[in-house]
N, C-alpha and C positions, 0 to 999 in steps of 0.2 A: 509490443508489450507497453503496455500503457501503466501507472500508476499516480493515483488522485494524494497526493500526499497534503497532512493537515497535522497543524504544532497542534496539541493539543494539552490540558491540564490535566484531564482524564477523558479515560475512554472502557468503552466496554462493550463487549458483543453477547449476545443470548441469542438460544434458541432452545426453543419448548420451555423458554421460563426460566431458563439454567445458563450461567453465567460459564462461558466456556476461556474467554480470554477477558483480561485486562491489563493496563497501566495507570501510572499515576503521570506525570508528567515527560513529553515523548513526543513521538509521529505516528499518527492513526495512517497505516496504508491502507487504501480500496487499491486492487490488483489486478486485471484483467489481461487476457491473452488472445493474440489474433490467430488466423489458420498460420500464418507465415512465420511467425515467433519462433523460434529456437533458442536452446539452450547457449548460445550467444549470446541473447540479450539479457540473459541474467548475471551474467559478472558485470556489466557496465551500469546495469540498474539497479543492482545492490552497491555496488560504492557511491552510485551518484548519492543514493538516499541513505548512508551513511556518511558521508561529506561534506554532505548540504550546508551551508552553514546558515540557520534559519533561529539560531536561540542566539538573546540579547548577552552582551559582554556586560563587566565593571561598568562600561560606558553606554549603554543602552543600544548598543549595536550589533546588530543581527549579523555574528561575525563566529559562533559557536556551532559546530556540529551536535548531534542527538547524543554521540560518543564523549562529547567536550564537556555537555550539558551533564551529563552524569543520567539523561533520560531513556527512554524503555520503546520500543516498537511492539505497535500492534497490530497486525496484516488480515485485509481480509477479502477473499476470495469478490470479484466485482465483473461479472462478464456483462454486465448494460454499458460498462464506457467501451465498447466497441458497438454501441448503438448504432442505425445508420436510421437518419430523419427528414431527410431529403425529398421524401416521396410521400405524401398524405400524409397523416398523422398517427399512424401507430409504426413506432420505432422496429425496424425490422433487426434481428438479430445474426445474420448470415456473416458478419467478418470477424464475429468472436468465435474462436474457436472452440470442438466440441469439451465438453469434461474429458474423451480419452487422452486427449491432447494438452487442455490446459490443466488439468488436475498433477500428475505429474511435476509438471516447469512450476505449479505453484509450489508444491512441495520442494523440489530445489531451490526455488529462491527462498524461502523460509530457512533453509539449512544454510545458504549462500548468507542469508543476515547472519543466523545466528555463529557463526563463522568467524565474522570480519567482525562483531560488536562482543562477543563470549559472553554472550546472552542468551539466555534461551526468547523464544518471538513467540509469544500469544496468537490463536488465530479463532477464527470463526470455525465452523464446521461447512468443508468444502461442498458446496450444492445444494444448501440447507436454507431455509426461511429462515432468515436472522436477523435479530433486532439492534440496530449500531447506536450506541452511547457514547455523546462527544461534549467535551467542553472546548469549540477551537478557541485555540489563546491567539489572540494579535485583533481580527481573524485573520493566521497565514495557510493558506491553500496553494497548491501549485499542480500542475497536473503536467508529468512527465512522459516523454515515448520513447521508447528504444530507436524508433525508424528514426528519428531525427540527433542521431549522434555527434557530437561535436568535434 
């Protein structure tokens, strides 16, 4: 399970022109799942991205979680970061795994946030042509994996 995470001031996703999720100040997640992903990796990747501590303190120190921050999660379904580019130039698709698979674990971990932050988590619409509206603040990006656990 991979996840592209981005501080963000706002954010917002569309599709067919209709604004289906947003926040104001937060963490925009892109979400992606491999063939091998299990329901495992999403308790350690929902705390990770609710713990992060990635928003600036009193002293300008990126020492606050998204929870600390008083900010909002915005998630959304991203099966290209399990791209594989290795070979010519068009991005082969084979180690993300299919919608029966990831559609699902993406629905859990959306429950698994909204859970741990008692929030409800804005999302795109799973499988859908969608349009991502971001303002990254910092720019802080970081891009997370289940397989490399600490």
């Amino acid at each position: 399970m991979r996840v592209l995470l981005q501080r963000v001031s706002e954010a917002r996703v569309e599709v067919d022109n209709r604004i289906t999720g947003s926040i104001g100040t937060g963490l925009l997640l892109l979400v992606g799942f491999e063939r091998a992903d299990t329901t495992k990796d999403l308790g350690w990747m929902a705390s990770k991205v609710c713990k992060l501590r990635v928003f600036a303190d009193e002293n300008g120190v990126m020492n606050r979680s998204v929870g600390n921050a008083g900010g909002e999660i915005l998630a959304v379904s991203q099966f290209t970061l399990f791209g594989e580019y290795t070979k010519g130039n068009r991005p082969s698709w084979g180690r993300a795994a299919p919608g029966e698979i990831s559609q699902p674990l993406f629905d859990a971990f959306i429950a698994e946030l909204a859970s741990i932050t008692g929030k409800a988590v804005p999302t795109g619409i799973f499988g859908a042509d969608m349009r991502v509206h971001l303002v990254n603040d910092g720019p802080v990006t970081l891009l997370l994996d289940s397989q490399q656990l600490a």
